[in-house]
Every structure is written in C-alpha cells, then in structure tokens.
C-alpha positions in Angstrom: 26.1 0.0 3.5 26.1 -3.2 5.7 22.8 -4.2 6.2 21.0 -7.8 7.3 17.7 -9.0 5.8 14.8 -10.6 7.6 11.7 -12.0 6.6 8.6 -12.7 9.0 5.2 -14.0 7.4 2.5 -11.2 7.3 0.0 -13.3 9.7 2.5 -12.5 12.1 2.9 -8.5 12.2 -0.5 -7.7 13.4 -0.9 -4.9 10.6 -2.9 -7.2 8.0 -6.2 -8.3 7.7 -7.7 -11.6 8.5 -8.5 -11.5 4.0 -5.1 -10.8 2.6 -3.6 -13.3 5.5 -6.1 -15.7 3.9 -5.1 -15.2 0.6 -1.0 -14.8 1.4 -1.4 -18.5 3.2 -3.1 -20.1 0.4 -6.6 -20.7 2.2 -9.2 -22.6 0.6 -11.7 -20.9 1.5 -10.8 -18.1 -1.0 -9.5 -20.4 -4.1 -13.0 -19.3 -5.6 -12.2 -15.7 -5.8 -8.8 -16.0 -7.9 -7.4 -17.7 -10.3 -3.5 -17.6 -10.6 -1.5 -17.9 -6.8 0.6 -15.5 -6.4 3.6 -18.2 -6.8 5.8 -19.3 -9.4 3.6 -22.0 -11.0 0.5 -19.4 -10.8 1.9 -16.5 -12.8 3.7 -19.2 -15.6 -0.1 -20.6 -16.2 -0.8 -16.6 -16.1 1.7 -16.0 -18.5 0.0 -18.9 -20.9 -3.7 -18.0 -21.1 -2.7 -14.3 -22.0 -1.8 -14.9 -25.3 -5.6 -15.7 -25.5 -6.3 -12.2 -24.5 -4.4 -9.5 -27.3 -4.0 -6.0 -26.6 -4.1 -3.0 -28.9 -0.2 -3.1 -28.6 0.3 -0.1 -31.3 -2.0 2.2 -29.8 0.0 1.4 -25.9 3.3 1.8 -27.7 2.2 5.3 -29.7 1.0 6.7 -26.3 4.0 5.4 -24.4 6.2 7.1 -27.4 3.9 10.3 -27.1 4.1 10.7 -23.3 8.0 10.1 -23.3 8.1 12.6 -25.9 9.6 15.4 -23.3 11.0 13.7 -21.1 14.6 13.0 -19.8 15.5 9.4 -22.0 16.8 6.4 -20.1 18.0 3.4 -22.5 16.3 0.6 -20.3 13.2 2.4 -20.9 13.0 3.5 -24.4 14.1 -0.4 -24.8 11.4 -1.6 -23.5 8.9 0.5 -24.7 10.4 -0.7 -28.3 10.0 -4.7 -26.5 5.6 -4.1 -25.7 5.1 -4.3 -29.6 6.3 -7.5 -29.6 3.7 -10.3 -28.9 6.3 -12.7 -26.6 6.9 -9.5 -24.1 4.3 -9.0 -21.1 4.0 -6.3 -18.5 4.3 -6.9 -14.6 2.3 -3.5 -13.2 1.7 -1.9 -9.8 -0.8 1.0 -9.9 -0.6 4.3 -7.6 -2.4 7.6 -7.5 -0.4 10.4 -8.0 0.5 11.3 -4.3 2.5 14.5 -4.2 6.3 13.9 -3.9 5.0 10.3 -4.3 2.9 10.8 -0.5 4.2 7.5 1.3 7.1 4.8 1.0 4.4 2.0 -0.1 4.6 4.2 -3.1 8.1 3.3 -3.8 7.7 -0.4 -2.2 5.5 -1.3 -4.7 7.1 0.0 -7.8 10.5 -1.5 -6.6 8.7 -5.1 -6.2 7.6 -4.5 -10.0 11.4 -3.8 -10.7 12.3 -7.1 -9.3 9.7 -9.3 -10.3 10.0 -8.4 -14.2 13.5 -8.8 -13.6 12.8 -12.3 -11.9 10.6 -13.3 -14.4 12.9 -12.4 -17.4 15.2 -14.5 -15.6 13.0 -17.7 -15.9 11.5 -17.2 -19.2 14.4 -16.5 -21.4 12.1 -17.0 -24.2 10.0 -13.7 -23.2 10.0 -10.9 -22.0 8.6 -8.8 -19.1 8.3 -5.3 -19.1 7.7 -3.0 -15.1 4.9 -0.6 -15.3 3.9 1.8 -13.0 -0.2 2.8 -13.7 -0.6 6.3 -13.0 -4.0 6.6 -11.3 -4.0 10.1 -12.6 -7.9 10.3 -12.5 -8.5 10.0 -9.0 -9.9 13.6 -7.3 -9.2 12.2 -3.6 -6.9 15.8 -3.1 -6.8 15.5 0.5 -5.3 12.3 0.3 -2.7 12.8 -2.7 -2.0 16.6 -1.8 -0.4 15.4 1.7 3.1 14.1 2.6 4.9 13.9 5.7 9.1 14.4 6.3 10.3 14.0 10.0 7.4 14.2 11.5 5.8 17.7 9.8 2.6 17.4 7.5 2.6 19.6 4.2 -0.5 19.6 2.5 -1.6 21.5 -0.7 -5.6 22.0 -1.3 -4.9 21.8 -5.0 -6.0 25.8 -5.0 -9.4 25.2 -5.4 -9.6 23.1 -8.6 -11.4 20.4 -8.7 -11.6 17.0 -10.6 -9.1 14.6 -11.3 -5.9 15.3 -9.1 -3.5 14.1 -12.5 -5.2 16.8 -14.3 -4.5 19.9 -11.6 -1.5 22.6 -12.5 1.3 23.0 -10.5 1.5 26.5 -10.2 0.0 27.0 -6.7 2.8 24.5 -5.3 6.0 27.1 -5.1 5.0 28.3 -1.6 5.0 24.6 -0.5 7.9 23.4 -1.3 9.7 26.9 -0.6 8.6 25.9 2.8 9.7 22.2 2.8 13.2 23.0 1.2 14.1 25.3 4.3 13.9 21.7 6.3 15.1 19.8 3.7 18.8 18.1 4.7 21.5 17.3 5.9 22.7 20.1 3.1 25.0 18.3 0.5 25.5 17.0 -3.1 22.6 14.3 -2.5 20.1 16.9 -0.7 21.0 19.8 -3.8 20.1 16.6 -6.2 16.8 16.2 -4.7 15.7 19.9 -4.4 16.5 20.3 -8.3 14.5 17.2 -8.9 11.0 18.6 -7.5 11.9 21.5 -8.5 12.2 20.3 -12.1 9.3 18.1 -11.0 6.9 20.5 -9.9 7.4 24.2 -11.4 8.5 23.0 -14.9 5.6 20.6 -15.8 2.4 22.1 -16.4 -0.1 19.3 -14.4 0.3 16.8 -11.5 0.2 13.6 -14.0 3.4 15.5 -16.0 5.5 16.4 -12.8 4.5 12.4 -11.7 5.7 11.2 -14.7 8.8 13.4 -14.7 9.9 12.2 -11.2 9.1 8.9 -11.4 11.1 7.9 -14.2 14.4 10.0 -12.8 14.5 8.1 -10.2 13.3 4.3 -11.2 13.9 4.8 -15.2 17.4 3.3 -14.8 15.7 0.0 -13.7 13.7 0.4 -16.7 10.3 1.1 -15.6 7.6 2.4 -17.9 4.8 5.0 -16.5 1.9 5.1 -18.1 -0.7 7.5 -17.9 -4.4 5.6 -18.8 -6.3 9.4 -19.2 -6.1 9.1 -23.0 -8.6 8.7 -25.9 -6.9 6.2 -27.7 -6.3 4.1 -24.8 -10.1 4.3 -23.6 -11.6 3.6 -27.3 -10.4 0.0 -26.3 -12.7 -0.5 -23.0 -15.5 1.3 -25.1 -17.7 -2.0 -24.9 -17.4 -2.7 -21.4 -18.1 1.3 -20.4 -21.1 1.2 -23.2 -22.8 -2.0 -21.5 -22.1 -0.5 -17.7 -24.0 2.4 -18.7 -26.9 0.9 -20.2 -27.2 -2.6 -18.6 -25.6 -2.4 -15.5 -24.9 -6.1 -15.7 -21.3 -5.4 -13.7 -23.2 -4.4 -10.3 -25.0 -7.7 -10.0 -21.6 -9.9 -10.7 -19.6 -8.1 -8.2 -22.6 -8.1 -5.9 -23.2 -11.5 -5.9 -19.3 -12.1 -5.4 -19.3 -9.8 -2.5 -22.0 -11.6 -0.5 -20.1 -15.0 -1.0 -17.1 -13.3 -0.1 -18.8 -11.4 2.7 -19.8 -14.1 4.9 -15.9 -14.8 5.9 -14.0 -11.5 5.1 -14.3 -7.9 5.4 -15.2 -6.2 2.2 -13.5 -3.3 0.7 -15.5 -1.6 -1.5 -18.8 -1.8 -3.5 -20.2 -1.2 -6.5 -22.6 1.1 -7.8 -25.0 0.2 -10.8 -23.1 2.7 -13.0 -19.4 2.5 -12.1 -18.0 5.5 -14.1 -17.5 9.0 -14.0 -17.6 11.7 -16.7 -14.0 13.7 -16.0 -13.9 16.4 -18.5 -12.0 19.9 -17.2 -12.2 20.1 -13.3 -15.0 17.8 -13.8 -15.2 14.6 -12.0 -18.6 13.1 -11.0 -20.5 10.3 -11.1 -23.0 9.1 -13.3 -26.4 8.0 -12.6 -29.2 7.0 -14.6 -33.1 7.5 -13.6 -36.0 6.7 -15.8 -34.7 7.2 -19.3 -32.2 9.9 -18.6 -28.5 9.8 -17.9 -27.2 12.5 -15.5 -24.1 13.9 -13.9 -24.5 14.1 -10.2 -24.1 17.9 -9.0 -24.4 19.0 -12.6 -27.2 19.9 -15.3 -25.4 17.8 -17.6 -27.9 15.0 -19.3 -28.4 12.9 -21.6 -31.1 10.8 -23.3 -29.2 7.0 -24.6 -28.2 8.3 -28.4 -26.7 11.2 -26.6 -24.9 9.4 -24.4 -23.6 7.1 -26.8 -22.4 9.9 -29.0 -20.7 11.0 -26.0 -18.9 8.0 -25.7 -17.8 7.4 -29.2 -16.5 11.2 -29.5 -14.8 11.4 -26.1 -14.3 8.3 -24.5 -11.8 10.0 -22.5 -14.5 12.0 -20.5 -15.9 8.6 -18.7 -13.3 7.0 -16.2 -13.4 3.6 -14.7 -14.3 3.5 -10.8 -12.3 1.0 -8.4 -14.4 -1.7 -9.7 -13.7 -1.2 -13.3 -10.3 0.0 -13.4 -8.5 -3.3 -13.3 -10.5 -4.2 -15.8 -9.3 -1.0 -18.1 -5.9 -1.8 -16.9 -5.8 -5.5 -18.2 -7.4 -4.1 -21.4 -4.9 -2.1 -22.7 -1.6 -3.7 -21.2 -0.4 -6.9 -22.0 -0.3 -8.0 -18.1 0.3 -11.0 -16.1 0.7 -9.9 -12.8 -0.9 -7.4 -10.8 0.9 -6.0 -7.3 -1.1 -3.8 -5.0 -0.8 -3.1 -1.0 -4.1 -4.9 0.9 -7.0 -2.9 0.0 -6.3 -3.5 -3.6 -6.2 -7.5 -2.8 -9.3 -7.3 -1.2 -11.3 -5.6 -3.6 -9.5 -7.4 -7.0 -10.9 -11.0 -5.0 -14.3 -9.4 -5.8 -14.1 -9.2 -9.5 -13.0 -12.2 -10.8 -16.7 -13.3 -12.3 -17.0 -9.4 -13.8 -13.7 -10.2 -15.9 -14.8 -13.4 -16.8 -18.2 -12.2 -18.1 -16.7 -9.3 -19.9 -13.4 -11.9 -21.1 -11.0 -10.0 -19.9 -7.8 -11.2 -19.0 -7.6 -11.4 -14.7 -4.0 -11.9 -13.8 -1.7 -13.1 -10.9 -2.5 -10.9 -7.9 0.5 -9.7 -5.8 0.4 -8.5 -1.8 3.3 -5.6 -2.6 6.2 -6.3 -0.6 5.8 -4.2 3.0 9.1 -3.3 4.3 10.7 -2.3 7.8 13.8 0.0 7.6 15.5 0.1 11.2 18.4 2.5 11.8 21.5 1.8 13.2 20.7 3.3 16.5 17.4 1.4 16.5 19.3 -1.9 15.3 21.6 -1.5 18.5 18.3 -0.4 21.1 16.8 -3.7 20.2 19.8 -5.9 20.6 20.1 -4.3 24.1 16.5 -5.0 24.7 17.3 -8.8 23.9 14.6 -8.3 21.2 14.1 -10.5 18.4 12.8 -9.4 15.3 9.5 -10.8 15.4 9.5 -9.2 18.8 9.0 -5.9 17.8 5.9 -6.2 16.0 4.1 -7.3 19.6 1.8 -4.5 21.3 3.9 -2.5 23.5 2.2 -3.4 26.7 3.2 -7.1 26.0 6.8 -6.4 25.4 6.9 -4.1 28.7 5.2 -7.0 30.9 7.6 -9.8 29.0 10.9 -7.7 30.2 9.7 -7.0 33.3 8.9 -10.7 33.7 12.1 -11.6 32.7 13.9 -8.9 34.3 12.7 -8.7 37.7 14.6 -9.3 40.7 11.6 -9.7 42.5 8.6 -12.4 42.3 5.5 -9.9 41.9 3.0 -13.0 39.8 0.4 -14.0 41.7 -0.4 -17.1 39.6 0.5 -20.0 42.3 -1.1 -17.8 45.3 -4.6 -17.3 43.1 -4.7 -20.8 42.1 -4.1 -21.5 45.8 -7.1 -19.4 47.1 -9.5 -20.5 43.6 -8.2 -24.4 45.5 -9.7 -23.1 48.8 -12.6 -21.3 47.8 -14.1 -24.2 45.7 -13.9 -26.3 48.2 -15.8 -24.0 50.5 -18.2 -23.8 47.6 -19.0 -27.8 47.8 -19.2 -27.0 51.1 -22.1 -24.2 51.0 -23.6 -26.0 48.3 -23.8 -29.2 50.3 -25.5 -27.3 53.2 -27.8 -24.8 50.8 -27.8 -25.1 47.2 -29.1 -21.7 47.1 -25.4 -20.8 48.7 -23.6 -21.8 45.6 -24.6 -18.8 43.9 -23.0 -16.9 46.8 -19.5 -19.1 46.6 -19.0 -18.3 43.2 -19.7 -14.4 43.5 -16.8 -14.8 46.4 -14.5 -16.5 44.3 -14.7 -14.1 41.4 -14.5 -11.2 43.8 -11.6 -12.5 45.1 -9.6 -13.7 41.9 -10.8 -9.8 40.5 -8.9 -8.6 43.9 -5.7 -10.7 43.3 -5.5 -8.9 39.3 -5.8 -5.7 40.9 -2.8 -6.3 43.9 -0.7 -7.8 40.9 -0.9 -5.0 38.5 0.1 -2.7 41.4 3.1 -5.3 42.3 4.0 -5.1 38.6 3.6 -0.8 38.6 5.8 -1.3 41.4 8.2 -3.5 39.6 7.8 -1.1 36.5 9.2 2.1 38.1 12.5 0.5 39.1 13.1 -0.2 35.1 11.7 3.2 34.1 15.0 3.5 31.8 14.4 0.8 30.3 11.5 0.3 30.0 11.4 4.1 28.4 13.5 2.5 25.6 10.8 -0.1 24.8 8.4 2.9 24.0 11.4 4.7 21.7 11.9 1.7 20.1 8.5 1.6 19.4 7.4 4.9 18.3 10.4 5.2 15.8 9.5 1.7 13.8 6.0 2.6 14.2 5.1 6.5 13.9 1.5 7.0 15.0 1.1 3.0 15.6 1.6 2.3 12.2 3.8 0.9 10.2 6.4 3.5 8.1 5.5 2.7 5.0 1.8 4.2 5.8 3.4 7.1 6.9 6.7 8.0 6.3 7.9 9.7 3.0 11.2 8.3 0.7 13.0 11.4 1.2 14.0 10.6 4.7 15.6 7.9 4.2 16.8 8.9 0.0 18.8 11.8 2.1 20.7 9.1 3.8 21.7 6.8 1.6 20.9 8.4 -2.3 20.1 5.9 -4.9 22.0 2.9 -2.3 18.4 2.9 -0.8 16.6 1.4 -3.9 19.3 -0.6 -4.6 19.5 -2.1 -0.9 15.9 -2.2 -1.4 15.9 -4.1 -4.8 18.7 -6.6 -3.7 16.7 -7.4 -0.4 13.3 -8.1 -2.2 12.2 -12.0 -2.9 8.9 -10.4 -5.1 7.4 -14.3 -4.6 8.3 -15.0 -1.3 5.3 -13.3 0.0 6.3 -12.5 3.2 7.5 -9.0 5.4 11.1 -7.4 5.0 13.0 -6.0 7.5 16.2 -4.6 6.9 18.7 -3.5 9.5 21.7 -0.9 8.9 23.9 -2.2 10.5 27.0 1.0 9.5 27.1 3.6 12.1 28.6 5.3 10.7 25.5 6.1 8.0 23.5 7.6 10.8 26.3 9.5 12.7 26.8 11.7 9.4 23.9 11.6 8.8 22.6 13.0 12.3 25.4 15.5 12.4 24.9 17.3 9.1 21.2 17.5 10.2 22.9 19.1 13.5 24.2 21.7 11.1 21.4 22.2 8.6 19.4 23.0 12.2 21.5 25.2 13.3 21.5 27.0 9.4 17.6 27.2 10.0 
C-alpha cells in the first residue's frame, strides 16, 4: 500500500463547529470551561493530579477478568488488564454506543486514536503505563440510531424486534434475516471477505445480547493493539458512583452547576445538550426511562413504578445497576471507575464535556484531558488521480462545490465572461449622475441610487448567464468536479458520518488500521487525509466486485 498523508487544521474543512474550532485553536475565551489542553504539557499535568483521584482498581480488574471470561484471548490484552491493578498504569478512553457492525467509520477513528495515543504516551512516560479503552455505551436505547449501518450506498436497519430499553441489553436473535441479506452484497468474494462474514457471524448469532456480540467484534479486530472493552452496565462497577446518583436523586444539586455553566457558555457557543434536575434512568429488563420526582414521590415516566425516598434508596443500595447515568453524568461515572487521563470523543462530546467541568469539581471527580477524535479522509486511487487532473489541492476539496466550479471556470476559460471592470465602470458613471440629480433636487438622490442598484442587480444577472454559457462548454469537466465530490462527501457529509469500515476493511484487510494507526499524530489535533496512491488496490478491487455482481 503506497499511500501519502496530509493534514489540514479543522477550522478549515467547513464540517466543525464555531465551539470545537475554539477549543482545537486554543481560544481564550473557553480556558474557563477546561482544565487540561489537549497537548502534550496538558495531559502530563493530567497524568499528575490523578493519583489524587484512586479508583476501585480490583473491582475494574475482576469485571474486566469476568467479561473476558468467553472470549477469544489476545496477549496485549490480557497484559494489560493484569497492568490497571497497578497504581503507576492509567487508561486513555474513547466511548461509543454499540452501533451495529460498529454503524459508522468515526467508530473505528476514535478507537484507533486511543490505540495510538496510549501507545504515544507509553512512549514518553517510561515510568508508567497507559492502558486503550473502548467504553461501551451499552445503555443507550437510541435503536434507530445504533440498529442502522450503511455499505455502498444501501441502508440496513434492524428495529431491535420490538424490545425496548437499553440497545446493549437487546438479543441477537432477530438479526439472521439482516445479515443473510447484507452477505449476498458483501465482496469482492475472497479469503478477506470469508474472514469478515465468519466474524459477524460469530459476532452476532453466537452471543446472546448486542453488548456481547460488541464486545466479541471489537476485540477481534483491535485486541492485537491491545485495547480493553469495557462494559459500565454492572453492579459492582455502579456501587462506586452510588453517592453522586444518591445526591442527583434527592438534591438535584447537578442541574444548577451545569446550568449555570451552560448560560456562560451559551452566550458565545452553541450548546449541545441540557440537563434535567434528575439525570438518570432506572434500566431494569426492556426498561429504560427516566426518572422524575414530584412532591415527595419518585416516579418512572410511562410507568407505575414509585417510590417514596427510603424506597428509593433501598433501591439504590440493592441494584445500583438499575439507575444509569444520562449524558451529563456519564463522564462522570466513567472517570469514577477508570483510572483515566484522557478522554477522546468526536464534537458533540467536546461540546457537551466543556459543560461539566464545575459538576466534577463539586462532586471531586477527576475531569481529564479532552481529545477532538482524529476525523479522517480516505481517497481512492481513482479519486487521488481525478483531483490531480482537476489541479486540485487538498484543502481544495473541502470548498462548496459551486466555489470550486466558478474557480475552474475562472481559470479555465478561454473567454473573458467577468463583468467586474464594466460594473465598476457604469457604478463610475452612475454616481456621478447621482451628484448630478442631487445637486439639482435632493429629493432625486433617492432615485439615483434605486438606478444604480437596478443596474449593478442587471449586470449579476448578464454574468451568471455569461458564466452558464461558459459552464456548458466544460460540462466534462466540470461533471468530474461533482464526482469528485459526491465520492469524498456522500450525502454532503464527510465519510466518516456515513460510511461503514467494511468498505474499505474489504480492500485492504487489517493494512487499513494499520495505515490508519501509522498516519495518526493523536496530539496534533488537526484533519487526516490519506491518499492510495496503488492502483493497483482499486483495480482488484473493482474487478472482483465485477464478479461478485455478476454472482448476484
């Protein structure tokens, strides 16, 4: 694989908002809201002030040893499982829902940038260790977002058969007709393609619930670089975050903080999400609703389930695994049990974790260094070779297609179809039949300058037909432009929002995380692109596809 790297700050792709641009650029305007940069000199402070926050590192370690109990063993992993009881080794985690067949490539992105900044980290600190974690958001019920993938261009979806609650908790066994239907699709046939329909297979229709068949696939295909998955849904874990869920319930001190952190925050920058006065739910079966508290009682929304405040904190103390942390409070559960230092998570998450900062500090927990995940670009031969014909430069390709069309034409054109000189001629002319009016009738002036802008309005419309004109003797190229286009950004959006790993897996097997992992700078903070550069890739690639299609 012969491939080129390029990296282009994030302010400069269009696709990120004004807050994480902020943040990524070091503004001081948001300093308040964090406390470690996302920078070498920001995560070793981190890396300092945790030993002032302990974990419960036998009960992590006993669930990590239970939940790898069945599961195929990789030696990186089981080491550092054995490494987390040791009070000098410190996780680096990214946290993801449970999307089916892992839903979108951000979903590998960010687990690959926890790969390499563990591994960057163990590089500096030789006197410590750093352990990758992937956080299993097993306990969100958003079906209709983790139940839907997309390969080349087709949209599979499963409804979760009609269960309900936490999407981590739902069984498998309605997913055969699914991927019976994706695997007659799946290809170019071969060794790599086989490998990949045993591994969902595996996956899928030999583990009994969506967290299980998660965990399963997850660690074949990143447990070599020693990642650890962790599933939070357990008692042991939650018994730990006990105090801050107890005080939610009956104070609601944490809607206050974060509200009061989101008005400060709101006057510059969009905000992401807001809190509730009780942010938890009470997950128990295909249970998942929120909790609300009126008068004296606490209730279950859409439920009869109540309880007066000794029932409820029975509840708690029996089954602290029935109450789950909403976005607001699941960092906080998160830096609880692990021993974390750094914290990587696409936009949204950036946004809303500038929020809490006051809510950890009131409840002293540990808030760590915040990481944008690394957002990748991953152009094709074919595509690497359209926009060298185009005379494209990277950044280039991240304008809005109507700018790149009207900058070719411009430089293209035989012809001279601006009308910039002739308009400022006539706006010459007509002002100075404005003094002229004015000088006669002051009322007049009014008059002039509805002329004028009648006239400059006139001169747009003539040169957008002169550049229509112009336009339809480039219609082939100009049609490339558009190709170009709607292959790097499917539906106007970048891939990773959209595209699935399989695509590109099928391609190049385990060589794509490994391009990927030798490409990423996890502190440079700042866009990949990678170009393929080897034809030769996509030509057996495209004609084994031929082949499969024909098969079909």
């Amino acid at each position: 694989m012969t491939n080129s790297s390029t990296y282009i700050p994030y302010s400069k792709t269009g696709y990120f908002s004004h807050l994480v641009t902020s943040y990524i650029d070091g503004h001081p305007q948001l300093l308040p809201f964090f406390k470690y940069a996302p920078s070498v000199e920001g995560i070793t402070a981190a890396i300092e002030e945790r030993k002032q926050f302990p974990v419960n590192r036998e009960a992590l370690v006993n669930v990590l040893v239970k939940q790898y109990e069945h599961l195929p063993k990789h030696d990186e992993v089981e080491k550092n499982i054995e490494l987390l009881k040791d009070e000098n080794t410190f996780t680096v985690c990214t946290a993801h829902q449970p999307n089916l067949l892992t839903g979108y490539l951000y979903f590998v992105y960010k687990i690959i940038h926890a790969i390499k900044l563990a591994e960057q980290l163990n590089g500096l600190h030789k006197d410590k260790r750093f352990v990758p974690i992937y956080y299993m958001g097993s306990e969100d019920n958003d079906i209709e977002e983790l139940g839907t993938f997309l390969y080349n261009g087709n949209k599979y979806v499963w409804d979760g058969d009609g269960q309900g609650g936490a999407v981590g908790r739902m069984k498998t066994d309605g997913l055969v007709s699914l991927l019976h239907e994706f695997f007659k699709f799946l290809g170019p046939p071969g060794e790599i393609c086989d490998t990949l329909r045993e591994l969902f297979v595996a996956a899928y229709l030999q583990h009994n619930t969506i967290a299980e068949a998660t965990h399963f696939l997850v660690n074949e295909l990143f447990g070599k670089y020693g990642l650890v998955v962790i599933n939070p849904d357990e008692a042991s874990l939650k018994e730990s975050f006990i105090p801050v869920m107890k005080d939610d319930l009956l104070q609601q001190i944490a809607y206050s903080i974060i509200a009061e952190q989101i008005e400060k925050l709101g006057a510059h920058y969009k905000i992401q999400a807001h809190p509730r006065p009780i942010n938890l739910f009470y997950l128990k079966d295909h249970l998942r609703e929120r909790i609300e508290k009126r008068g004296a009682v606490w209730s279950v929304v859409n439920t009869d389930i109540k309880w007066n405040q000794k029932e409820l904190l029975h509840e708690l103390k029996q089954h602290p695994e029935y109450f789950s942390p909403n976005v607001m409070l699941r960092g906080m559960y998160q830096e609880t049990i692990l021993p974390n230092v750094a914290f990587i998570g696409g936009g949204a998450e950036v946004a809303y974790w500038l929020q809490l900062k006051t809510v950890f500090e009131h409840y002293k927990v540990f808030y760590p260094s915040i990481f944008l995940r690394q957002s990748v670009m991953w152009v094709k031969p074919s595509q690497a070779k359209l926009r060298e014909q185009l005379q494209l430069t990277i950044p280039d390709i991240f304008k809005p297609e109507v700018e790149l069309v009207r900058e070719y034409v411009k430089k293209h054109s035989t012809s001279d179809w601006h009308v910039e000189e002739e308009t400022a001629a006539i706006e010459k002319i007509l002002h100075q039949l404005k003094q002229k009016a004015t000088a006669i009738e002051t009322t007049l002036r009014s008059s002039a300058e509805a002329s004028l802008t009648k006239m400059k309005y006139q001169l747009q419309i003539l040169e957008k037909k002169m550049l229509r004109a112009e336009k339809k003797k480039m219609q082939i190229q100009l049609a490339k432009i558009t190709r170009l286009k709607s292959a790097l950004f499917p539906n106007n959006s970048l891939q990773e929002r959209v595209e699935n790993f399989t695509e590109y897996y099928l391609q190049y097997g385990n060589g794509f995380f490994n391009e990927l992992k030798n490409s990423m700078h996890p502190l440079k903070n700042e866009f990949l692109i990678i170009e393929d550069a080897d034809s030769a890739n996509e030509i057996h690639f495209q004609k084994n596809s031929e082949t499969k299609e024909n098969q079909v």
